[in-house]
Each structure stands twice: as C-alpha cells, then as structure tokens.
Short mmCIF file of the C-alpha atoms (twelve columns), coordinates in Angstrom:
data_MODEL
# 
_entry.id   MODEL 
# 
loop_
_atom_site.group_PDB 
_atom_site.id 
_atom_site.type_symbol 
_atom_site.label_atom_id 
_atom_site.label_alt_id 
_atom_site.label_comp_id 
_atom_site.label_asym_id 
_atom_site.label_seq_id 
_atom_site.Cartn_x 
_atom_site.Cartn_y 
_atom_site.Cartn_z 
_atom_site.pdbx_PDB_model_num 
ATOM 1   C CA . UNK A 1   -5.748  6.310   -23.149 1 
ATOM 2   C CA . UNK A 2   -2.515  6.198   -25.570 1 
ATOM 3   C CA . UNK A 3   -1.334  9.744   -23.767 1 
ATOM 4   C CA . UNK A 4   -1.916  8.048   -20.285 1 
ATOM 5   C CA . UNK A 5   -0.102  4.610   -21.077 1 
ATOM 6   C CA . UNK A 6   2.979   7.502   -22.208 1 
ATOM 7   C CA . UNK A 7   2.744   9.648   -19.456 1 
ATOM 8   C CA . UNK A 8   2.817   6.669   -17.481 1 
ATOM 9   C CA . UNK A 9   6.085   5.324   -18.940 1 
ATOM 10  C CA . UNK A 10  7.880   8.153   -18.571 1 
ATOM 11  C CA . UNK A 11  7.161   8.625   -15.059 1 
ATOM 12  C CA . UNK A 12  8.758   5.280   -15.562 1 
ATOM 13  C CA . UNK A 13  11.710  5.997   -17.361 1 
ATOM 14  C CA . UNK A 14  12.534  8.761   -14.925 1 
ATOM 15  C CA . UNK A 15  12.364  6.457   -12.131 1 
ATOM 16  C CA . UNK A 16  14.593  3.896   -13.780 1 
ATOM 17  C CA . UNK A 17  17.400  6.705   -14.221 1 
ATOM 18  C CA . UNK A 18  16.974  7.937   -10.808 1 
ATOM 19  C CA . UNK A 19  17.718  4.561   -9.579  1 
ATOM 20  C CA . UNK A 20  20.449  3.965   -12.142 1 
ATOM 21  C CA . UNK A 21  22.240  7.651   -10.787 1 
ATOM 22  C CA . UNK A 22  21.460  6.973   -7.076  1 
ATOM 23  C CA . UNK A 23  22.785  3.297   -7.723  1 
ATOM 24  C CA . UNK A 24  20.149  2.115   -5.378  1 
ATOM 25  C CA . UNK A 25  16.770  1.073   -5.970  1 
ATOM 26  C CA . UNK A 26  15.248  3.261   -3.456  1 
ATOM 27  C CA . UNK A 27  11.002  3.825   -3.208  1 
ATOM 28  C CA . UNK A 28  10.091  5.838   -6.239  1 
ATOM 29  C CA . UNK A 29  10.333  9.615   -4.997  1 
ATOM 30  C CA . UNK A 30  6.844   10.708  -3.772  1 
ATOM 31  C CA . UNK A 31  7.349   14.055  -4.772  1 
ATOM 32  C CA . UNK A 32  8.918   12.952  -8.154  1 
ATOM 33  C CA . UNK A 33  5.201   10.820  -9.072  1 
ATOM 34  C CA . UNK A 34  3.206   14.300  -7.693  1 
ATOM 35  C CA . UNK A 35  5.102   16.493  -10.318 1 
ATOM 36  C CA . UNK A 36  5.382   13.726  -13.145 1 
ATOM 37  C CA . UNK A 37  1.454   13.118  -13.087 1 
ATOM 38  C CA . UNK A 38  0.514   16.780  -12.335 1 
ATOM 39  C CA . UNK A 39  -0.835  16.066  -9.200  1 
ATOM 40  C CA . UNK A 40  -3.148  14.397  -7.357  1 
ATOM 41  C CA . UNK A 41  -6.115  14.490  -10.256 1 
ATOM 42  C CA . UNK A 42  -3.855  13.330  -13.259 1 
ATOM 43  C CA . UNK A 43  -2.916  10.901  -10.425 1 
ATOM 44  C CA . UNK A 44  -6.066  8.655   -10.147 1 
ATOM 45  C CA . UNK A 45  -7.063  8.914   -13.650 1 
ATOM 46  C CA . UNK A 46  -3.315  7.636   -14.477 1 
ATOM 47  C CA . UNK A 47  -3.406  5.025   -12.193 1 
ATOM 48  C CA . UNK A 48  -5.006  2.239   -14.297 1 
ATOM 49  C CA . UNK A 49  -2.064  2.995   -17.122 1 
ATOM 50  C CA . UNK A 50  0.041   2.808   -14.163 1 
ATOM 51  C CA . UNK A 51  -0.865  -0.414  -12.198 1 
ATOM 52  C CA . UNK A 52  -0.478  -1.797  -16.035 1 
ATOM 53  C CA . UNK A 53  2.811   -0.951  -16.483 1 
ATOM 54  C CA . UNK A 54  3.901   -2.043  -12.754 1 
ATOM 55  C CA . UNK A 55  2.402   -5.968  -13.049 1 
ATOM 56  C CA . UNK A 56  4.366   -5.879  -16.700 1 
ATOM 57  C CA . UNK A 57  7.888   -4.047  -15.257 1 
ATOM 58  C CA . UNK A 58  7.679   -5.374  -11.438 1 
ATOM 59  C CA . UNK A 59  11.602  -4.175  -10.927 1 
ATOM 60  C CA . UNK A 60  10.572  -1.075  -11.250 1 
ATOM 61  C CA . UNK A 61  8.886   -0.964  -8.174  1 
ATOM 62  C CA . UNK A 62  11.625  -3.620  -6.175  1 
ATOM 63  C CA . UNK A 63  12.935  -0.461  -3.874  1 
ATOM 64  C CA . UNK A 64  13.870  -0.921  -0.573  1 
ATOM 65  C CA . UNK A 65  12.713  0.539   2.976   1 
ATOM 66  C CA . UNK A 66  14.816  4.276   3.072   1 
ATOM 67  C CA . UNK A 67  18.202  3.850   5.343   1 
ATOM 68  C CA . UNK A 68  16.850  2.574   8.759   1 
ATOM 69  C CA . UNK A 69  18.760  4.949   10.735  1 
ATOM 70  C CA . UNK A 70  17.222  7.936   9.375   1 
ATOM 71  C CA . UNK A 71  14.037  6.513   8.935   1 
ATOM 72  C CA . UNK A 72  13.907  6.173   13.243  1 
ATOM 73  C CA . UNK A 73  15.019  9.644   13.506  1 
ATOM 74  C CA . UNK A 74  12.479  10.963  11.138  1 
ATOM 75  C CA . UNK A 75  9.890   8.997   13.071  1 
ATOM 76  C CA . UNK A 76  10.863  10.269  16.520  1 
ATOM 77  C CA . UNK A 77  11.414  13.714  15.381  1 
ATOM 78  C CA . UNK A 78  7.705   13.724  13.800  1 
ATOM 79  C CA . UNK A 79  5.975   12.118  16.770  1 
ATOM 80  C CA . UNK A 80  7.593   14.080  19.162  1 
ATOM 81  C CA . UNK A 81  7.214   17.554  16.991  1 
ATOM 82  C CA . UNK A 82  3.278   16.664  16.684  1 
ATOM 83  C CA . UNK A 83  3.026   15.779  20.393  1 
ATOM 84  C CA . UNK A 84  4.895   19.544  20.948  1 
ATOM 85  C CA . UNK A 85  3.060   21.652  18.972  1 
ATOM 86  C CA . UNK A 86  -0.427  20.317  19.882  1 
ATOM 87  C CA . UNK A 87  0.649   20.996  23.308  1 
ATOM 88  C CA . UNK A 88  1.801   24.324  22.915  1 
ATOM 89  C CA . UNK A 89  -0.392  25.280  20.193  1 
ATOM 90  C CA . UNK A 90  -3.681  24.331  22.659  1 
ATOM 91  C CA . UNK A 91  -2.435  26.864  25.522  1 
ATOM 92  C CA . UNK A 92  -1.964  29.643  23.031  1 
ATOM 93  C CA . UNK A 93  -4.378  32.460  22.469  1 
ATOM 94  C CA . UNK A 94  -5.147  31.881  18.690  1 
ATOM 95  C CA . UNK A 95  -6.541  33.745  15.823  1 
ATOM 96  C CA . UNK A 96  -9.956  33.211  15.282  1 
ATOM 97  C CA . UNK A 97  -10.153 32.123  10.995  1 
ATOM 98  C CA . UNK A 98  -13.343 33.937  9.736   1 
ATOM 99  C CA . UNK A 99  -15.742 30.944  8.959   1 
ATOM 100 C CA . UNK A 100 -15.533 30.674  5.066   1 
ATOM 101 C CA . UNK A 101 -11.607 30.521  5.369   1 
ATOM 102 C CA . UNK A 102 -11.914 27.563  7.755   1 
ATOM 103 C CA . UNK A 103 -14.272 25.987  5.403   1 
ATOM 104 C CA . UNK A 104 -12.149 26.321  2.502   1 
ATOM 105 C CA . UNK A 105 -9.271  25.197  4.209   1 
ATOM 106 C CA . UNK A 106 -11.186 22.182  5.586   1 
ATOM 107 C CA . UNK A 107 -12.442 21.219  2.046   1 
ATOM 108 C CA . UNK A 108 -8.894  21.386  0.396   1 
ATOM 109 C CA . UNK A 109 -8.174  18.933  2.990   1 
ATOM 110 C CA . UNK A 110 -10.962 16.696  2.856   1 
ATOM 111 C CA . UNK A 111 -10.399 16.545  -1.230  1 
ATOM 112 C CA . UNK A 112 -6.308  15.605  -0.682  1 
ATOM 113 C CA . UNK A 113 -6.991  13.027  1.518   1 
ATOM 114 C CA . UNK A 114 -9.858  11.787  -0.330  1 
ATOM 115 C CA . UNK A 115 -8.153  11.422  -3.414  1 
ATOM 116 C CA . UNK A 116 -4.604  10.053  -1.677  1 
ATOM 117 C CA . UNK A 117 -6.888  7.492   0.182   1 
ATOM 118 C CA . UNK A 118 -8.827  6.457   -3.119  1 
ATOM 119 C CA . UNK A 119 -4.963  6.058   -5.127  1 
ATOM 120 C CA . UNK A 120 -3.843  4.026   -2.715  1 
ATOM 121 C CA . UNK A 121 -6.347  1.739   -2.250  1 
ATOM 122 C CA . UNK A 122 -6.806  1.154   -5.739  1 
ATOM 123 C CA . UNK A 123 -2.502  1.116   -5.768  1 
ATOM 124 C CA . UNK A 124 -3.097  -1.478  -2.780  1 
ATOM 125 C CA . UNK A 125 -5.782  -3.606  -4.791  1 
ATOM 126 C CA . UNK A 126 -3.837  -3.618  -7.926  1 
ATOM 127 C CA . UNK A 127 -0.439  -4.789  -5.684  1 
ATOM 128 C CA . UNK A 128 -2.687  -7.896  -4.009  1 
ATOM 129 C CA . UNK A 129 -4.208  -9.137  -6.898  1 
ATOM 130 C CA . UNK A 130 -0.639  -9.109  -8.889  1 
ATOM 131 C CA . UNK A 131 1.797   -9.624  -6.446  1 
ATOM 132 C CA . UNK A 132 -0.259  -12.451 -3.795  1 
ATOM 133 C CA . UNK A 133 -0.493  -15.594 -5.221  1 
ATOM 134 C CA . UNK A 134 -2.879  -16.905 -3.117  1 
ATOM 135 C CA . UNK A 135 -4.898  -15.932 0.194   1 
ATOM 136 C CA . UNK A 136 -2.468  -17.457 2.660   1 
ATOM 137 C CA . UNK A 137 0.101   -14.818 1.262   1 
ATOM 138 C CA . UNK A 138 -2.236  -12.554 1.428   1 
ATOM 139 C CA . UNK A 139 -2.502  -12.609 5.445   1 
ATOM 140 C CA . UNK A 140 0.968   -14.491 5.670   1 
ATOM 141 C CA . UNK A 141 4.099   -13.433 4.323   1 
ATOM 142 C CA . UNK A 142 6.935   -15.978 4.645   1 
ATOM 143 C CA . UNK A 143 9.633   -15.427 7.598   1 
ATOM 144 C CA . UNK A 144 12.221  -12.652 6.051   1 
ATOM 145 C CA . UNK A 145 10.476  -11.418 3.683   1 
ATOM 146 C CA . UNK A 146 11.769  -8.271  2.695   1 
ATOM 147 C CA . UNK A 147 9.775   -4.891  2.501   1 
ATOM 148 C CA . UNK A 148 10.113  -4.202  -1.072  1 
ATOM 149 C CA . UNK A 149 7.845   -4.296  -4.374  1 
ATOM 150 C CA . UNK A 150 5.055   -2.360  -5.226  1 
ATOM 151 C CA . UNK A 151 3.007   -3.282  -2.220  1 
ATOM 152 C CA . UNK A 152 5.260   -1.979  0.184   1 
ATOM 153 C CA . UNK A 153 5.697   1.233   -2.064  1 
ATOM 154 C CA . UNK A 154 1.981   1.667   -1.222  1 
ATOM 155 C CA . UNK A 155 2.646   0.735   2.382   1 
ATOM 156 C CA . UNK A 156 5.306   3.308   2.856   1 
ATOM 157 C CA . UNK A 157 2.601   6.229   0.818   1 
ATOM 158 C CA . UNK A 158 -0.036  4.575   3.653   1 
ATOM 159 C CA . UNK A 159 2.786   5.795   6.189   1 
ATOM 160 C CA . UNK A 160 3.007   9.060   4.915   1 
ATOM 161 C CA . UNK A 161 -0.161  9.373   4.657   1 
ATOM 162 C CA . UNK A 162 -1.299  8.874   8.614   1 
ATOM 163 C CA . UNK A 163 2.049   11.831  8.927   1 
ATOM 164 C CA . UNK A 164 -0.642  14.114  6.586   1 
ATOM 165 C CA . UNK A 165 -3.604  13.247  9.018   1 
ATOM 166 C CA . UNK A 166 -1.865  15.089  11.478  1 
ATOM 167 C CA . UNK A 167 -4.124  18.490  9.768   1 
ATOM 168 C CA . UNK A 168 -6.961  16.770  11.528  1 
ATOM 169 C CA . UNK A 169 -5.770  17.912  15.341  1 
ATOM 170 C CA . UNK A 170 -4.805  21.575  13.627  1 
ATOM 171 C CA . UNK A 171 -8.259  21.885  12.148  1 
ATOM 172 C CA . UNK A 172 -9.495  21.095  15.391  1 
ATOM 173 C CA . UNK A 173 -7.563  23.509  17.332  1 
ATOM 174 C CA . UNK A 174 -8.135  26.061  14.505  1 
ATOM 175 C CA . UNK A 175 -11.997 25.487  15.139  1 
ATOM 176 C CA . UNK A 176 -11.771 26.544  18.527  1 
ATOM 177 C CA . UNK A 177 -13.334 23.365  19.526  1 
ATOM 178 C CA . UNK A 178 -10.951 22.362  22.443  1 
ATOM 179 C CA . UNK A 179 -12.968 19.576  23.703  1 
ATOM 180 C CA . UNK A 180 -12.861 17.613  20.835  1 
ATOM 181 C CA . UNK A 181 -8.802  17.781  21.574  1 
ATOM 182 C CA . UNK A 182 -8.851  14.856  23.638  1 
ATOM 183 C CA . UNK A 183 -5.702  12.582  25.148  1 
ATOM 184 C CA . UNK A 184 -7.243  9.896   22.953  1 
ATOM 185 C CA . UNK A 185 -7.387  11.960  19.958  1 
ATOM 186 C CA . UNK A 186 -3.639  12.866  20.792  1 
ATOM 187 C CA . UNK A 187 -2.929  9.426   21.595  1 
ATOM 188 C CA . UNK A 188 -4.710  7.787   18.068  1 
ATOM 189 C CA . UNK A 189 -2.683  9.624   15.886  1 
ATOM 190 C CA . UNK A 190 0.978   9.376   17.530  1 
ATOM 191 C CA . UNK A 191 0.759   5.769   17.326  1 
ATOM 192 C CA . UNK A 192 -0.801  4.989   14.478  1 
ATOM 193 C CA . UNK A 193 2.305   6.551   12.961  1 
ATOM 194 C CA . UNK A 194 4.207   4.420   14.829  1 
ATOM 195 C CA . UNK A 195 1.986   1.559   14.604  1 
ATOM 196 C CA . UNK A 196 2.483   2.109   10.183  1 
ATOM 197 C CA . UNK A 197 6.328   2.099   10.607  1 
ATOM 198 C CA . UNK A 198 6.909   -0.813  12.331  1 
ATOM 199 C CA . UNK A 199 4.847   -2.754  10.312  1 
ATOM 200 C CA . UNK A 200 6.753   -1.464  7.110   1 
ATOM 201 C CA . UNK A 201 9.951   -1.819  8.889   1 
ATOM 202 C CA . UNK A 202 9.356   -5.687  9.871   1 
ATOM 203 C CA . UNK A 203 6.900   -6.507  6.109   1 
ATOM 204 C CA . UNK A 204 3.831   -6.846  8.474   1 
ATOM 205 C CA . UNK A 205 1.881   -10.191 7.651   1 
ATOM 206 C CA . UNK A 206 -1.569  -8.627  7.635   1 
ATOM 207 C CA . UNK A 207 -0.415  -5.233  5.533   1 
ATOM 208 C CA . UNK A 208 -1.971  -6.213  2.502   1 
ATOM 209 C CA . UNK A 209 -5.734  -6.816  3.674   1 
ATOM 210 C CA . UNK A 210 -5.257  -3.909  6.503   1 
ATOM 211 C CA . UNK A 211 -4.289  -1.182  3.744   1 
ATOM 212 C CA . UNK A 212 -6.854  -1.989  1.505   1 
ATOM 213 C CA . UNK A 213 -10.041 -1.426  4.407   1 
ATOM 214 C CA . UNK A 214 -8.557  1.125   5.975   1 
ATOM 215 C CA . UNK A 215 -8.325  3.013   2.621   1 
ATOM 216 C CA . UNK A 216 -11.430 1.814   1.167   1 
ATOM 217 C CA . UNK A 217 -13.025 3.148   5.200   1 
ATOM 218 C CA . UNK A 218 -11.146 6.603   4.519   1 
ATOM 219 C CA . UNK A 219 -12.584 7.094   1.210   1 
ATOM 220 C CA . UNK A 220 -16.475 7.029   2.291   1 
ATOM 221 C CA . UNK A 221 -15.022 9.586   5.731   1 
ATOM 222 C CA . UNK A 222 -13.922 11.783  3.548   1 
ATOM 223 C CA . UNK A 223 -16.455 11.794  1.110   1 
ATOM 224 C CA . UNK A 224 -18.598 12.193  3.924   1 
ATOM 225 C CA . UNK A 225 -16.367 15.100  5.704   1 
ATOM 226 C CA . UNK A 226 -16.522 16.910  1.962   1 
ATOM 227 C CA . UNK A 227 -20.345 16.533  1.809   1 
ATOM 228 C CA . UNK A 228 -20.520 18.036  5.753   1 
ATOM 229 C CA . UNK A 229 -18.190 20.819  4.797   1 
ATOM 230 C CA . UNK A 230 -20.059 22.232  1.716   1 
ATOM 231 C CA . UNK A 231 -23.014 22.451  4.133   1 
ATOM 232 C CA . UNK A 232 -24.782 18.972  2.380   1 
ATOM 233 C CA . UNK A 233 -24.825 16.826  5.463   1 
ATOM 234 C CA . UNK A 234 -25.911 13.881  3.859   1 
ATOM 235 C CA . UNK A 235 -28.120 11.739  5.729   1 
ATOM 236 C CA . UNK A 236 -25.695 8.531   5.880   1 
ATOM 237 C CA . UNK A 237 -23.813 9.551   9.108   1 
ATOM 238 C CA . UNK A 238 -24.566 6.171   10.244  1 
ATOM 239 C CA . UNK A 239 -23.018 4.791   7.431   1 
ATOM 240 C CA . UNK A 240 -19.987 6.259   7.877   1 
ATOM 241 C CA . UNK A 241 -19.496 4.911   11.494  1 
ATOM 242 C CA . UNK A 242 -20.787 1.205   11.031  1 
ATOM 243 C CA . UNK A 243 -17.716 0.862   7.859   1 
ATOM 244 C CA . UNK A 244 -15.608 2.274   10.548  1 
ATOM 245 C CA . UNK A 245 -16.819 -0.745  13.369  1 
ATOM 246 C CA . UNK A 246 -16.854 -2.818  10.408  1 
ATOM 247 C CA . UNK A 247 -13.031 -2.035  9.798   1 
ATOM 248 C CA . UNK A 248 -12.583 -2.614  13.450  1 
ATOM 249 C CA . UNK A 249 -14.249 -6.008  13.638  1 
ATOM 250 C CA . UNK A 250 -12.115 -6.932  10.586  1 
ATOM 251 C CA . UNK A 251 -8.769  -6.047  12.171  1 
ATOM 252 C CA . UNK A 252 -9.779  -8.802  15.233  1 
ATOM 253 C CA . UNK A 253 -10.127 -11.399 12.452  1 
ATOM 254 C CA . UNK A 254 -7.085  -10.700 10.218  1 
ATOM 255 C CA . UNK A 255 -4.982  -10.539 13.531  1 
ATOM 256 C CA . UNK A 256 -6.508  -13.770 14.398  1 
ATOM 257 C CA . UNK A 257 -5.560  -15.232 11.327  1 
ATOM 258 C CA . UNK A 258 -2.518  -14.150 10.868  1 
ATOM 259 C CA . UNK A 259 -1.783  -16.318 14.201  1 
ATOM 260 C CA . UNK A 260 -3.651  -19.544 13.006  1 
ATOM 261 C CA . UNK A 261 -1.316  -19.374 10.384  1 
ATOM 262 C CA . UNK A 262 1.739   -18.718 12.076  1 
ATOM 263 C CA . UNK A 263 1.753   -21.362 14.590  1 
ATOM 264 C CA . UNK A 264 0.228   -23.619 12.102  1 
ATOM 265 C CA . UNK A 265 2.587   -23.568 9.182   1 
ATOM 266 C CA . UNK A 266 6.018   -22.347 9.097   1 
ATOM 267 C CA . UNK A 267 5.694   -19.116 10.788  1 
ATOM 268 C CA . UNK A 268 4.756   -15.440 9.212   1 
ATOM 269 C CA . UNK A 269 6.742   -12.254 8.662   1 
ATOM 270 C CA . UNK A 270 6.465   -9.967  11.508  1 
ATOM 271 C CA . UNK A 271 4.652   -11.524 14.241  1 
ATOM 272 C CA . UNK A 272 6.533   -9.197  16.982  1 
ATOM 273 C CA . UNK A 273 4.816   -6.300  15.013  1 
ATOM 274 C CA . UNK A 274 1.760   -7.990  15.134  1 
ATOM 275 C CA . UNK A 275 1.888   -8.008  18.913  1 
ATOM 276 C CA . UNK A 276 2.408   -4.182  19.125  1 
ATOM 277 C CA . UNK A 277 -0.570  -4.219  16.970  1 
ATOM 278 C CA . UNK A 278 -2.502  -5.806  19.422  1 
ATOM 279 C CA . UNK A 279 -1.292  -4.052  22.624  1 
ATOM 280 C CA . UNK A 280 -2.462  -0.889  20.444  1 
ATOM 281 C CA . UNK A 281 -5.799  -1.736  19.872  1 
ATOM 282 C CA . UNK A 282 -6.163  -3.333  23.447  1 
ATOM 283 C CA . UNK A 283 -5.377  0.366   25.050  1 
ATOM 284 C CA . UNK A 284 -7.391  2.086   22.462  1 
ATOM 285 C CA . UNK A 285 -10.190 0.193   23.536  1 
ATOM 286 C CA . UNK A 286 -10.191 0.802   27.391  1 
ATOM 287 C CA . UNK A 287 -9.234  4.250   26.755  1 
ATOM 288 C CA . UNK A 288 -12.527 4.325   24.648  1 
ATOM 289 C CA . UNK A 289 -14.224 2.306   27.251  1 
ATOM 290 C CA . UNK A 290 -13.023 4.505   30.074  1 
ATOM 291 C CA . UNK A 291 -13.305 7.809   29.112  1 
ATOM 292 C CA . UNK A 292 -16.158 8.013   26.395  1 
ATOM 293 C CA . UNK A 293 -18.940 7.470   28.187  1 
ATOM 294 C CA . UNK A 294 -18.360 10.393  30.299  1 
ATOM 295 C CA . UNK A 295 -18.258 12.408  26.701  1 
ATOM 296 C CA . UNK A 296 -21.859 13.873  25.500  1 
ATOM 297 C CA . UNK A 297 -21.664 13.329  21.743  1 
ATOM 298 C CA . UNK A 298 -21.624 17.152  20.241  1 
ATOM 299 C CA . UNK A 299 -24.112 17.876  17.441  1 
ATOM 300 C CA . UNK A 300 -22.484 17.659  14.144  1 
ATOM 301 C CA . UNK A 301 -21.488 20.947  12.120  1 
ATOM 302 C CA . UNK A 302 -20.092 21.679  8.923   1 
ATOM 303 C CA . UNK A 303 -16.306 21.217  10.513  1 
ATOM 304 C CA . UNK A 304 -14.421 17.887  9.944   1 
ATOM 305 C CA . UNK A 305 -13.636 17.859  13.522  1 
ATOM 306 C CA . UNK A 306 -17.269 17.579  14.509  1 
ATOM 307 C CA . UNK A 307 -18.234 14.719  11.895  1 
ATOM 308 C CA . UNK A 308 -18.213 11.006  13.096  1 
ATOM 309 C CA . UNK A 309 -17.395 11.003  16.832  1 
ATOM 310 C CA . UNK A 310 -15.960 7.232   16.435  1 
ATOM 311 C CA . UNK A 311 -13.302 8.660   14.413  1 
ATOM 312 C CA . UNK A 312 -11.821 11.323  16.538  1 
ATOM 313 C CA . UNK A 313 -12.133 9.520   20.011  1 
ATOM 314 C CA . UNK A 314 -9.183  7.040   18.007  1 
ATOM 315 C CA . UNK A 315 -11.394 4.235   17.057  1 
ATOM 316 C CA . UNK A 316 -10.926 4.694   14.033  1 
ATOM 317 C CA . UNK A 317 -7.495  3.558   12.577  1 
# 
C-alpha cells in the first residue's frame, strides 16, 4: 500500500511541475497518468492511493477545459474523419481476419474499455462524494460554474473515451457483418461525441450522476462482451440490456430534475446543453422506433458486434 500511496505522489509531483513549466494548470496529461502508473492495470489498483491524494491536494486537479478553439477543431475533425472512413471503409473490398485474430483483437478491446470504464467510474464516484456537497449540486451546478476540478478531469477522460468507442463500428466492419452497420449505429456514436463535449464545454448540470451510470452500465457490457468473446456466453444477456433501459429510464429523470431545479431555484449550469441533450435522445428514440422493428434481431456470436442488440441500434449511450 506504502509503494502505491508513492507511486501515486509522484505521478503527482510530475503533474505539479508540468503545470508549473506550462504555467497553466491544464487537465493532467492522459498519456502522462498511462506511462506514470504503467498502464491501465497499475491504473485501477492505484486508484484508491490516488482518489486519496486528490480529496487531500484538490489544486492538483483545478485544470481547465484545453484552449476552446482547438478543442472545436479537434471535435469536427474527429466526427467528420469517423463519419469518412466508415463510409469509405464499408464500400471497400476488405481482408477477411482469420477468426482467432478477430477474437483476439476483440478481447484486447473489450479488456481496455472495461478497465477505462471501471477507473472512471470509480474516478467519477470518488469526485461526487468529495467534491458535491449535497444532492442538489449533485444534479445542479450553480450558473458559471467553471469546468474544472477533478470531476471534470473525469468528464473530459469520459470524452475521450466515447472517441475510443469508435473500434466498435471497425470491429463491425472487420466482422463482415454489414447489417449490423446501421445509420443509427453511425448516427449513436457521432453524437454522443458531440453530445460529451458540449456538456464539458458548458459544466453540464447532470454530468456527475450521468458519468457515474453510464460507466457503471459499460462495465457489466463489457464484462459481458469479454465473457461472449472467449466463447463463455454467459447466460445474463438479459441482464445486460435491462441496466442498459435502466440507464435510459434514469437519464428521463435526471433531465427532469435538473429542470425542477432550474426554474425553481436560481437557475443551473448549462441548461442550453441540456436541451441538445434532449433533442438527442428524442431522435434516437424515433429512429429506434422507426426503423427497428423492421430489424430481425441476429443470433448472438462470439463477436462484440453481435452482443446486446439495444446497444448497437444507439440506445445505448
């Protein structure tokens, strides 16, 4: 435990100094915490050293959102790339990956994200209970609140994250299973990336409770993915796609909340967000609505891409 709390504080230290050189007090380098805690492993075993040391040296952890300008282009050049690439990379002729490759390369997958989803909702947990002083905050941030602290440092490794998910359409198109590519499926994942950055960008009311589901929801699909793609198919399947309604339901109330709270008291941080939020889910829904029912749910196989049908269609979020 003594060579965690150390490791911990000089991933610290080298932090501070970064921030001292760059004369900012930027997010903590993503890369920088991979290499100082030898990856994503040393990570979550690390992490209860590290929440420790973040509730007892909050500055820290006080960065700000990355220059705006550059965080816009970054987000149109990614959405757009993705978009591009699925397009062109579905009228290709592609290389057929023998089946134990795909399998591997589906597990390595299914054990990053697992493990990222896992960190950060414990990093998300650990940020509520030290950072929210009560449940109003935790569902209402104050008008101008800033996006800074260690909950937003979670918030912007949620964002990155959902950039990372973009494997998901790859190992679908890798699979060969082109039907599965749908304009939903497409649709999901652009603007969930979107979705993540404007609620970063504008310190989202309802980030705190929405981070912790949706990576609390991610760790049991994974798990479950993992468990499909070392041939286990465990017999939970259901499982997997009532937490994912579950989720769902819990966004409607949070949202709902959110606007009790806003027009009752003296307004929360990022309602305009909020309302692109809402749009979002509105269009997923009739495009669920619209187009599933004419969709004949597959049999599932050891692929990802043919796991929990809720979560490809774009339900899932």
């Amino acid at each position: 435990m003594n060579n965690h709390k150390q490791e911990c504080s000089g991933w610290i230290n080298d932090i501070q100094y970064q921030q001292q050189q760059d004369g900012s007090a930027l997010f903590p380098n993503p890369f920088l915490l991979y290499q100082r805690l030898g990856g994503a492993t040393s990570l979550v075993l690390n992490l209860g050293g590290l929440a420790s040391e973040a509730s007892q040296n909050p500055p820290v952890f006080m960065g700000k959102w990355p220059n705006t300008s550059f965080s816009y282009r970054f987000l149109t050049l990614t959405v757009l790339s993705y978009i591009s690439f699925t397009f062109v990379l579905s009228q290709l002729s592609r290389p057929s990956l023998s089946r134990p490759l795909f399998k591997s390369i589906t597990a390595v997958d299914n054990i990053f994200l697992l493990t990222l989803s896992f960190t950060m909702a414990l990093g998300c947990l650990a940020s509520n209970f030290s950072q929210v002083p009560n449940f109003k905050n935790l569902v209402c941030f104050p008008r101008g609140t800033s996006p800074s602290g260690p909950l937003f440092f979670w918030a912007y490794i949620f964002y990155l994250s959902k950039i990372v998910e973009f494997i998901d359409t790859l190992l679908i198109i890798l699979s060969g299973s082109m039907k599965r590519l749908s304009f939903i499926h497409v649709y999901h994942h652009s603007m969930v990336v979107i979705m993540c950055y404007i609620c970063l960008e504008s310190a989202q009311s309802s980030v705190p409770m929405v981070l912790v589901t949706n990576c609390v929801v991610h760790v049991v699909m994974y798990t479950y993915y993992l468990l499909c793609t070392l041939g286990m198919h465990p017999k939970w399947k259901k499982i997997v796609t009532d937490f994912q309604l579950v989720q769902f339901r819990l966004s409607f109330l949070i949202m709902a909340v959110v606007v009790f709270y806003h027009f009752t008291a003296s307004g929360c941080s990022g309602i305009l967000s909020w309302c692109f939020n809402g749009a979002f889910i509105v269009s997923l829904l009739y495009l669920f609505s619209t187009f599933m029912p004419r969709v004949t749910p597959p049999m599932p196989t050891s692929s990802r891409s043919d796991s929990v049908q809720a979560h490809e269609s774009g339900i899932e979020s």
